[in-house]
C-alpha positions as CSV (number, residue, x, y, z in Angstrom):
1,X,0.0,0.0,0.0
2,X,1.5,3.3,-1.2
3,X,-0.2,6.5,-0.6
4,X,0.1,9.4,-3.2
5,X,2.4,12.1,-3.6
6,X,-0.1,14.5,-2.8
7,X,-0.3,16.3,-6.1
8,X,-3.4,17.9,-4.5
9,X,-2.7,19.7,-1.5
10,X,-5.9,18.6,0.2
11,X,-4.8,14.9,0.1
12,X,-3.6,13.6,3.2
13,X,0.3,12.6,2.8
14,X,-0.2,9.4,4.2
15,X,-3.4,8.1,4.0
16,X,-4.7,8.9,0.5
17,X,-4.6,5.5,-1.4
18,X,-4.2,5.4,-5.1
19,X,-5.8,2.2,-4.8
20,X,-8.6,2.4,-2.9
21,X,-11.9,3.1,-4.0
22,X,-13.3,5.4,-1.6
23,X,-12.7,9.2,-0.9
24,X,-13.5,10.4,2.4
25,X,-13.2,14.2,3.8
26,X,-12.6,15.7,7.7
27,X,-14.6,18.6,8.3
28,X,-13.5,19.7,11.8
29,X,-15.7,22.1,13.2
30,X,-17.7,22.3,9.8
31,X,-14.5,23.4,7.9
32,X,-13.4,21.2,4.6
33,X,-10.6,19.5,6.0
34,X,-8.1,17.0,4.2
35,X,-8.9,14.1,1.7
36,X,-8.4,10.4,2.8
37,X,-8.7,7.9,0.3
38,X,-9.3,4.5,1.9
39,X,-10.2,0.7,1.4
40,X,-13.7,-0.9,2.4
41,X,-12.6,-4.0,3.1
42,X,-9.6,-2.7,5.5
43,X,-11.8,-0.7,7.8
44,X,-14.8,-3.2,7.0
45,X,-13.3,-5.8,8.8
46,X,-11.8,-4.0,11.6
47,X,-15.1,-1.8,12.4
48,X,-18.8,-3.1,12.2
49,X,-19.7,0.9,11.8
50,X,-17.7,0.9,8.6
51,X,-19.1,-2.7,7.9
52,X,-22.6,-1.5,7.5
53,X,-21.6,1.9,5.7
54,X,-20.1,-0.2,3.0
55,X,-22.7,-2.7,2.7
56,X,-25.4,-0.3,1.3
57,X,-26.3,-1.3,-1.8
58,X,-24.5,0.8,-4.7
59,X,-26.2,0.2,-8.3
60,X,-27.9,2.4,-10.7
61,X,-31.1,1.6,-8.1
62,X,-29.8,3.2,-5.0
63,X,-30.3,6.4,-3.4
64,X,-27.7,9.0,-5.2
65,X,-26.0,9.8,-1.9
66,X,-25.0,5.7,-1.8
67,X,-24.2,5.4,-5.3
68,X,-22.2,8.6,-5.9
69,X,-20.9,9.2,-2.7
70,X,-17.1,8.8,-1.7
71,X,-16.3,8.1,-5.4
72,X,-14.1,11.0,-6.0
73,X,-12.6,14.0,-4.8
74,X,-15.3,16.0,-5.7
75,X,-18.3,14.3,-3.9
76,X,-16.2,12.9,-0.5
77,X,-17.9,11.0,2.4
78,X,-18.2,13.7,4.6
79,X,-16.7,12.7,8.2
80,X,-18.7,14.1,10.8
81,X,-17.6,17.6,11.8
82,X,-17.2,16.5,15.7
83,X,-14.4,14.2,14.1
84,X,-10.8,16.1,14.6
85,X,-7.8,15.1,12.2
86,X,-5.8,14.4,14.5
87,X,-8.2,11.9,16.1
88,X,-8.7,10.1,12.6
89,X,-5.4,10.2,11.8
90,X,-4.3,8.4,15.2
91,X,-7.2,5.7,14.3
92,X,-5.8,4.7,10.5
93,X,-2.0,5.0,12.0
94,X,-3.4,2.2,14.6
95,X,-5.1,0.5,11.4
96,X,-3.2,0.7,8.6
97,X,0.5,0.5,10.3
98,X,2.3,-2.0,12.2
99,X,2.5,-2.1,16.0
100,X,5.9,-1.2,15.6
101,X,5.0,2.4,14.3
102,X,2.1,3.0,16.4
103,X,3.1,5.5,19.1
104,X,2.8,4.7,22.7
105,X,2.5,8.5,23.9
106,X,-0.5,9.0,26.5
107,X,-2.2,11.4,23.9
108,X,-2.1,8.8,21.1
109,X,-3.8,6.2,23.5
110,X,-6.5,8.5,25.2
111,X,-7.2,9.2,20.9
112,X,-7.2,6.1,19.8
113,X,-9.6,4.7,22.9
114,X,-11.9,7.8,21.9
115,X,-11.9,6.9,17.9
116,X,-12.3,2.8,18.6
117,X,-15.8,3.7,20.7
118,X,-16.6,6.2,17.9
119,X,-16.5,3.9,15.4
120,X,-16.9,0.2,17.3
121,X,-13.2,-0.9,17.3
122,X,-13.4,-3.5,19.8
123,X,-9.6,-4.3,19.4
124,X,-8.1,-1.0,19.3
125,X,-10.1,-0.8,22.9
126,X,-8.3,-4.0,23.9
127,X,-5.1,-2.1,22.6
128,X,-5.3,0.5,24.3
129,X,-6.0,-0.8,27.4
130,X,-3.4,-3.2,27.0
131,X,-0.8,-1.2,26.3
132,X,-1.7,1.6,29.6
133,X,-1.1,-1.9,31.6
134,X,2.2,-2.9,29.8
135,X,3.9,0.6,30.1
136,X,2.8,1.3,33.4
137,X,1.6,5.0,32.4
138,X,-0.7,6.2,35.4
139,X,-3.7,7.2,34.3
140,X,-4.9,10.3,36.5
141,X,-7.6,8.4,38.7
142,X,-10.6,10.8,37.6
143,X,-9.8,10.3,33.8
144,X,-9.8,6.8,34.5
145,X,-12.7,6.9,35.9
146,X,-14.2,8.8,33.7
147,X,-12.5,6.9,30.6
148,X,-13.8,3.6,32.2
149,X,-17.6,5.2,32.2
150,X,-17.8,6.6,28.6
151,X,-16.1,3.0,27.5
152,X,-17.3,0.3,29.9
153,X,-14.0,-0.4,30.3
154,X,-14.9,-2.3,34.1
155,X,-11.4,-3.2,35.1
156,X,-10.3,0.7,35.1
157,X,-13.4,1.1,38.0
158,X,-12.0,-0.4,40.5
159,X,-8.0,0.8,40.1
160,X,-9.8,4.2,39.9
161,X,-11.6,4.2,42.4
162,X,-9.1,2.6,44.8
163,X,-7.0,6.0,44.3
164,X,-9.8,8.2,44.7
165,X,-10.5,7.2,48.1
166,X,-7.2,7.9,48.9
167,X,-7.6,11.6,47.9
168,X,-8.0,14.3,50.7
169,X,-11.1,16.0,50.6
170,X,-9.9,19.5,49.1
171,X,-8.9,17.3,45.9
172,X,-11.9,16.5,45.6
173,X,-12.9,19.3,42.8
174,X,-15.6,20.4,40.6
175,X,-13.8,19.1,37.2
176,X,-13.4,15.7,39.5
177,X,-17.2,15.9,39.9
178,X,-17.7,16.6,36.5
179,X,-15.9,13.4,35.4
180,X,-17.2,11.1,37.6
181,X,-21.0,12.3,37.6
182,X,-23.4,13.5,40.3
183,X,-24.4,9.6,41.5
184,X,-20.7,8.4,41.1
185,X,-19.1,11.2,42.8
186,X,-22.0,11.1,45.8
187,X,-20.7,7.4,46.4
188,X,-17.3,8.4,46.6
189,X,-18.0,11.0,48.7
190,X,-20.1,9.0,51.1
191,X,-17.4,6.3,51.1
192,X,-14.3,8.3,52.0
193,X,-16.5,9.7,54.8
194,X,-17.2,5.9,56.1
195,X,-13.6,5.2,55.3
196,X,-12.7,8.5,57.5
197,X,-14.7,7.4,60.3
198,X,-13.3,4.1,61.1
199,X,-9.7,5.6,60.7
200,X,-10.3,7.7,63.5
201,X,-12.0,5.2,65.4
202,X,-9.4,2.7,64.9
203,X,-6.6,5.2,66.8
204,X,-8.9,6.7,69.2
205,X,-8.3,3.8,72.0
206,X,-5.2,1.7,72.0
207,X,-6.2,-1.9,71.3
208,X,-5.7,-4.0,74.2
209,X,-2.2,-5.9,74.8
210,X,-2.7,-9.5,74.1
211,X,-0.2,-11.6,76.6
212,X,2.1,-14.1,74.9
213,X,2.5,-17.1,77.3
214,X,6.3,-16.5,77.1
215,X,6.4,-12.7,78.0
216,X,8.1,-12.5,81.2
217,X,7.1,-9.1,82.1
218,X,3.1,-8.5,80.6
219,X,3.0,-5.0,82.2
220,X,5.5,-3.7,81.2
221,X,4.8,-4.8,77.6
222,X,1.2,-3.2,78.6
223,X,2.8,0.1,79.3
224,X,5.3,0.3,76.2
225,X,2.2,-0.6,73.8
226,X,0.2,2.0,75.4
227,X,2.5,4.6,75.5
228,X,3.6,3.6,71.8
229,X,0.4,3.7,70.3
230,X,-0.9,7.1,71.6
231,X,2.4,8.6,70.6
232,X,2.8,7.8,67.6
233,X,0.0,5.9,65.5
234,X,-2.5,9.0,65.2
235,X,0.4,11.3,63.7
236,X,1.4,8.1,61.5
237,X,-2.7,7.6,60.6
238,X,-3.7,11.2,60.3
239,X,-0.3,12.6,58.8
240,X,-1.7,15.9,56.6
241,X,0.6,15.4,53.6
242,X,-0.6,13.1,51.1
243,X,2.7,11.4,50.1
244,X,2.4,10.3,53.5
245,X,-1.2,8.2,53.2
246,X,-1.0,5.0,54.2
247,X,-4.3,2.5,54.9
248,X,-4.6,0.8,58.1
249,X,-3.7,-2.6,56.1
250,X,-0.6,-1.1,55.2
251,X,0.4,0.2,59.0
252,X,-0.6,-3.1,60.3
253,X,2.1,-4.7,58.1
254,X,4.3,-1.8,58.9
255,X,3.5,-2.0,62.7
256,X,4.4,-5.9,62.9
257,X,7.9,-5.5,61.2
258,X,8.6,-2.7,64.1
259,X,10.9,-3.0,67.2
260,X,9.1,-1.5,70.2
261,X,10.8,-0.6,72.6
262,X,10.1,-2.8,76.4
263,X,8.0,-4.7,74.1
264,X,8.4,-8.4,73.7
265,X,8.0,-9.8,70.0
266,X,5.6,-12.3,71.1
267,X,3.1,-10.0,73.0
268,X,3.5,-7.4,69.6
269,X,2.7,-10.0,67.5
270,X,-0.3,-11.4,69.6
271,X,-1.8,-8.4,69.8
272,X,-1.7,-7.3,65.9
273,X,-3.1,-10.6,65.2
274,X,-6.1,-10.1,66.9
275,X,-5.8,-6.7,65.6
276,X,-6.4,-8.1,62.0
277,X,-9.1,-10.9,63.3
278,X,-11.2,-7.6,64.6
279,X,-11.6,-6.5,60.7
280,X,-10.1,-3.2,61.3
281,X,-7.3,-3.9,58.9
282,X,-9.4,-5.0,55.8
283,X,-12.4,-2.0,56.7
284,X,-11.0,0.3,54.2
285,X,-11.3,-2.4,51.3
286,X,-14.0,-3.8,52.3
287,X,-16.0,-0.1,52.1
288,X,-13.8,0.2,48.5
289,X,-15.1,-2.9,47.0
290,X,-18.7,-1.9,48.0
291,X,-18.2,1.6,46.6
292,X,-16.9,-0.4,43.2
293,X,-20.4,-2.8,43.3
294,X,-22.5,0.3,43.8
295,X,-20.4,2.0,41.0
296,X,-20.4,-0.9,38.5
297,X,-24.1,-1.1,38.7
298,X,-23.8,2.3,37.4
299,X,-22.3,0.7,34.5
300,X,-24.5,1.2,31.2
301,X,-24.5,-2.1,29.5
302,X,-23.1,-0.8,26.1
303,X,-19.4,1.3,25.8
304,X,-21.0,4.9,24.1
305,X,-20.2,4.5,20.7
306,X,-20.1,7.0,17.9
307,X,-23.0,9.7,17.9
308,X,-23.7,9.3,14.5
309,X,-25.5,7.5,12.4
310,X,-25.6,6.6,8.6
311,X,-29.0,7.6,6.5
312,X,-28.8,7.5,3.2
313,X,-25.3,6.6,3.0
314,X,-24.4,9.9,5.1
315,X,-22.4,9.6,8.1
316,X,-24.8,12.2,10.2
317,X,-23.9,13.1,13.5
318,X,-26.5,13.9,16.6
């Protein structure tokens, strides 16, 4: 496949096929954009919107706009104008050229995702998500979210919303509201509050020191405990910078790798145990996976796809 020359300056340098049969033409924002000219069978098999666009019947008995349409320059498919070229252009890169020359930028990924639901590309979905996992590029959590809405994308709930709840309250903004939507962003609001509430509960009173038989001197493992956990675990819970989060899962682990001082290992280890058996350390996730069941069944059953639709042989967009 060799694309032309571009002997006409409206051709697109790359994607305007000699060989192909069909002419199609980007109208961002209702402006005549480039020409792109294209193969059915290539974007047939790839999209089930092209599919049916291409499966209109096309002899002397059809509509004009099905017979005439896209075969030439002069009378182009016109792309709907909510289409931008850079968009397009991202889709028939992921398309028409290898893996190897696709790029792996952020931008190119949050496009292509964008294009794939436009035009029902369940693979370059898969791509996409896919290749976010492979690189390790962290999505922000409320474009994630908000990604995983739009696209019913379900894995990309529940990572999402695991770092939302992790966000102080004055993150929690308008434009974050905006992407998650009024229900979704009323859960996680009612969640971090729950979430909030056993935190502080869980440092207000020291937990009781459970005895190993082998301590040799129980009160004085009482005291250190005592005086250990109201001198430091509230600070270490409640710490006001954000790099400094950590869950109560997390500190328990912490806690249990920790030297105490006039504290036996046995009596330490005791005690965190039945620590973890009171449900304290798993309360945060177990409030975050009921947030992501409330949030799933949220979920619309269908990714949004394009807002177009084809009448007459016209891509028309609503």
């Amino acid at each position: 496949m060799s694309s032309t020359d571009s002997v006409n300056g409206n051709h697109h340098p790359t994607f305007y096929f000699l060989d192909a049969p069909v002419v199609f033409q980007i109208f961002p924002g209702g402006v005549p954009g480039v020409l792109y000219r294209l193969h059915p069978g290539v974007l047939g098999i790839r999209s089930p919107f092209f599919a049916t666009l291409f499966s209109l019947p096309r002899g002397p008995a059809a509509h004009p706009n099905v017979r005439l349409e896209g075969a030439s320059d002069d009378n182009p498919i016109q792309l709907p104008i909510t289409l931008e070229q850079q968009d397009f252009d991202n889709l028939l890169c992921y398309i028409y050229l290898g893996p190897s020359t696709h790029p792996k930028t952020y931008e190119f990924l949050i496009s292509l995702l964008k294009m794939s639901a436009f035009f029902q590309i369940n693979d370059g979905i898969a791509h996409v998500i896919q290749q976010f996992e492979v690189q390790g590029i962290a999505l922000d959590a409320g474009l994630q979210f908000e990604l995983a809405r739009l696209y019913r994308i379900d894995e990309w709930i529940e990572s999402s919303v695991e770092q939302l709840v992790k966000l102080p309250f004055t993150k929690l903004s308008a434009e974050l509201m905006s992407q998650m939507g009024n229900a979704a962003f009323s859960q996680l609001l009612k969640t971090k509050g729950e979430i909030e509430k056993v935190r502080r509960k869980f440092t207000f009173n020291a937990p009781p020191v459970c005895t190993h038989p082998d301590c040799d001197n129980p009160p004085r493992c009482t005291a250190s405990w005592t005086c250990e956990w109201y001198r430091s675990v509230p600070k270490r819970i409640h710490h006001p910078k954000e790099e400094c989060f950590i869950t109560l899962a997390g500190f328990l682990i912490q806690l249990s790798k920790e030297n105490i001082t006039d504290l036996c290992n046995g009596c330490r280890d005791r005690t965190i145990t039945w620590i973890w058996g009171t449900g304290y350390g798993t309360k945060e996730m177990d409030l975050t996976k009921q947030a992501v069941e409330a949030l799933m069944a949220l979920q619309t059953h269908e990714p949004v796809r394009g807002t177009v639709r084809i009448e007459n042989g016209r891509l028309i967009a609503y």
